[in-house]
C-alpha positions in Angstrom: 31.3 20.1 -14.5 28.8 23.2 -14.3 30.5 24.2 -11.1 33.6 24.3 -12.9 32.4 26.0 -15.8 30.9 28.6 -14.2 33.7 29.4 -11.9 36.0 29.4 -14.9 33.7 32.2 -16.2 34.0 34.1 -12.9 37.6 34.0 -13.2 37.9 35.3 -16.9 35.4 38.0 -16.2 37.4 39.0 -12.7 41.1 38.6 -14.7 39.9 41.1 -17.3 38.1 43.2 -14.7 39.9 43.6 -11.9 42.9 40.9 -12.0 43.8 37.1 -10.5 41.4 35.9 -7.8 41.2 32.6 -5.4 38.1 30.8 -4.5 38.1 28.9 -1.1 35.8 25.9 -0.8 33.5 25.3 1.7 31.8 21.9 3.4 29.3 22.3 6.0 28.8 19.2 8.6 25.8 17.2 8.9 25.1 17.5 12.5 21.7 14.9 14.5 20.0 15.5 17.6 21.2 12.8 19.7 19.1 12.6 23.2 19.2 10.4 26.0 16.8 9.0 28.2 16.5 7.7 31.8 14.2 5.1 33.0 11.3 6.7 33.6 11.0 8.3 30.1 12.6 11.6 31.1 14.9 13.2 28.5 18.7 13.6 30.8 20.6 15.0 28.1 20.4 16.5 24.1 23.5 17.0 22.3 24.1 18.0 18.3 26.9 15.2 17.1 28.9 15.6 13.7 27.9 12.9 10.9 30.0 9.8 11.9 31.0 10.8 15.4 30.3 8.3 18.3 28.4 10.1 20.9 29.3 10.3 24.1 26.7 11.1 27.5 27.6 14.0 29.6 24.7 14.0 31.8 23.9 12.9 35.4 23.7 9.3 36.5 20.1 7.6 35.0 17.8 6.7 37.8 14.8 4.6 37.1 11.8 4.9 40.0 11.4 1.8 41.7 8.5 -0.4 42.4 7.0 -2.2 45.3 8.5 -5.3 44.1 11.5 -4.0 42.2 14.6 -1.4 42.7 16.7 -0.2 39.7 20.5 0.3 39.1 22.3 1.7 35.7 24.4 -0.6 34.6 26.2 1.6 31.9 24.4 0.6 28.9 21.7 2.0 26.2 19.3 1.1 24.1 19.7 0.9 21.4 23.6 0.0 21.1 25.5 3.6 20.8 26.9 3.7 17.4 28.5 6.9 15.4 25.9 9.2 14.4 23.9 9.1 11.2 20.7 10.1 12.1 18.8 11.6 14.8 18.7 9.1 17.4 17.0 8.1 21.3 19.2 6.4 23.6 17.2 4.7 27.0 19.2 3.7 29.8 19.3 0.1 30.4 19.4 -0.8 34.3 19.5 -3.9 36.4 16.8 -4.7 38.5 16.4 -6.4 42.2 13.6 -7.2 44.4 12.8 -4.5 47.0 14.3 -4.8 50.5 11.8 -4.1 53.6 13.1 -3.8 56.7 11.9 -6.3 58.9 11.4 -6.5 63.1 12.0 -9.3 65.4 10.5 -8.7 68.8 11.1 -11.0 72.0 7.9 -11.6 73.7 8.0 -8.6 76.2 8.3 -6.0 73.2 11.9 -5.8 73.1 14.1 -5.6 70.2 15.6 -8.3 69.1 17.3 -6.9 65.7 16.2 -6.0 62.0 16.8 -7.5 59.4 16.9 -6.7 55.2 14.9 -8.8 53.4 13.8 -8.7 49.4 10.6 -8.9 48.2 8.9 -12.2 48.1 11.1 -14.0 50.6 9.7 -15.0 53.5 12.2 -14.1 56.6 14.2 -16.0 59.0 15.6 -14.6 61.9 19.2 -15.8 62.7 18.9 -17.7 66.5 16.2 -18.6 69.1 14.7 -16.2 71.1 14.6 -17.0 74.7 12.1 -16.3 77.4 13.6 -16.6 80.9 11.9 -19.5 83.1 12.1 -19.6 87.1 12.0 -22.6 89.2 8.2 -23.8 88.3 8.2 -23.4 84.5 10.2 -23.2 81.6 10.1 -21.5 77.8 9.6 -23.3 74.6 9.7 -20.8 71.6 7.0 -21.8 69.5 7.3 -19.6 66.3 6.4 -16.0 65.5 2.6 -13.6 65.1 1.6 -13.6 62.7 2.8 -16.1 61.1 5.8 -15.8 58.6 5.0 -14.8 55.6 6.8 -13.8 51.9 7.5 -10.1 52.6 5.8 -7.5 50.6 6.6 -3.9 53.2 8.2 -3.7 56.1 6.7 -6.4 58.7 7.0 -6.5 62.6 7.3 -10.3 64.4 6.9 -11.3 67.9 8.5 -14.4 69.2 5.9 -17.0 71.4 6.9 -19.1 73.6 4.5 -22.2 75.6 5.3 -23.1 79.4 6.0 -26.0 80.3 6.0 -27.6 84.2 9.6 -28.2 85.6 10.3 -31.6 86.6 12.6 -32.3 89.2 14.6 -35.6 90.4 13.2 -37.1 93.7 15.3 -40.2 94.9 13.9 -42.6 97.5 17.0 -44.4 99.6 15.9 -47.3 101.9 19.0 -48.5 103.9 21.4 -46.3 102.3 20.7 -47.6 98.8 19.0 -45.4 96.2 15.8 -48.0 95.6 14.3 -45.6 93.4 14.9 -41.9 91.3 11.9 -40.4 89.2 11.1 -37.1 87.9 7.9 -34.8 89.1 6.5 -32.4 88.2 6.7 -29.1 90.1 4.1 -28.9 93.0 3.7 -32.2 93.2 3.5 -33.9 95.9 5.4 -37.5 94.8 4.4 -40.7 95.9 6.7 -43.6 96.5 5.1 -46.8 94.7 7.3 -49.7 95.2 7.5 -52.7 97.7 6.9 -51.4 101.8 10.7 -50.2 102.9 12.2 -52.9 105.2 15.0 -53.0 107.5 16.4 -56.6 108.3 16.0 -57.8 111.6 19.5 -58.3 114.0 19.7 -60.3 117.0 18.2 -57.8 119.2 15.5 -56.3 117.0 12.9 -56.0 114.4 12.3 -52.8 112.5 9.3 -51.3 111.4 8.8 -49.0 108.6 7.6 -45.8 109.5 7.8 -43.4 107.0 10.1 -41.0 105.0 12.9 -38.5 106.0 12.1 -34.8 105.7 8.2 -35.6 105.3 7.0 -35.9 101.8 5.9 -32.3 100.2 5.4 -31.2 97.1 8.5 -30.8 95.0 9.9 -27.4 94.6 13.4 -29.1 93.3 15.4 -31.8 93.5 14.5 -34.1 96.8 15.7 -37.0 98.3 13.7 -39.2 100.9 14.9 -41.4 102.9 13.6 -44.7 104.8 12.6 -43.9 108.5 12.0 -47.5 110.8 11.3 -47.8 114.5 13.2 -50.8 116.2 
């Protein structure tokens, strides 16, 4: 009402004066600092928003610095919720978080790669086959496990495959009259033994047979042998 009263008196004293005139109103805006903040603490982005407008982020994507154990992704939201404005107000990105990949090695046991593989923090990492070692005629390859030892990965690791030998065995068969009496397996090297009853021949009308040993002579056993029964009549 004072308002009105006094422009009323502006407007008698102008009409008299200098004739009719017409007052404009004016509003000024309430305006708030809005700022947004990335993971780390860093302010990204300040804008001045009108009382009761929803702000709105123009800035670059929020990156949060990641850990040993962790790595950070925006997912799209703040804290707190973004509402209109109505008061100066702090926005913090909100991220998900992972645990950390390390790249880690698999080496055969002559150095060589075998592959890489991803693997997060805290896990402890499997490789995806058996490595092989090549044998030759006198030994074989069992793969034993990995150095070091396996362990829940916190940085990048390198693993070597192991392997222990083991003797080949090969199949010697002892035949006595055409009849395979006996088959084992030896070991390579060895020189086999035959350990059953003496080999004997059956006598015929004309003659007896003696036993008189094996057919190629006995050696040690580089692969598969067969012996056969040798008899003198």
């Amino acid at each position: 009402s004072t308002s009105k009263t006094t422009i009323d008196t502006i407007t008698s004293i102008a009409e008299n004066e200098i004739g009719n005139l017409v007052f404009y109103a004016h509003w000024s805006t309430k305006q708030y600092t809005i700022t947004w903040v990335d993971g780390n603490g860093e302010e990204l982005y300040t804008a001045l928003v009108n009382h009761g407008v929803l702000p709105e982020y123009s800035g670059v994507i929020p990156t949060k610095e990641s850990t040993t154990e962790k790595v950070y992704s925006f997912n799209g939201t703040w804290s707190p919720e973004v509402v209109a404005a109505t008061q100066d107000q702090t926005y913090v990105a909100q991220f998900n978080e992972l645990a950390r990949p390390y790249t880690i090695t698999w080496k055969n046991w002559d150095g060589s790669l075998l592959g890489t593989t991803e693997v997060p923090y805290g896990t402890i990492p499997s490789y995806n086959g058996t490595p092989i070692k090549e044998g030759d005629k006198q030994y074989s390859w069992n793969f034993t496990g990995w150095s070091p030892e396996l362990t829940p990965v916190s940085g990048e690791a390198t693993y070597t495959a192991q392997f222990m030998s083991e003797v080949n065995k090969y199949s010697v068969v002892w035949i006595v009259n055409n009849s395979a009496i006996k088959t084992e397996m030896v070991e390579y090297g060895t020189v086999p033994t035959y350990n059953g009853a003496e080999p004997r021949k059956a006598a015929d009308a004309q003659y007896v047979y003696v036993f008189t040993g094996w057919s190629p002579g006995v050696s040690e056993v580089v692969g598969n042998g067969t012996y056969v029964a040798q008899f003198t009549s």
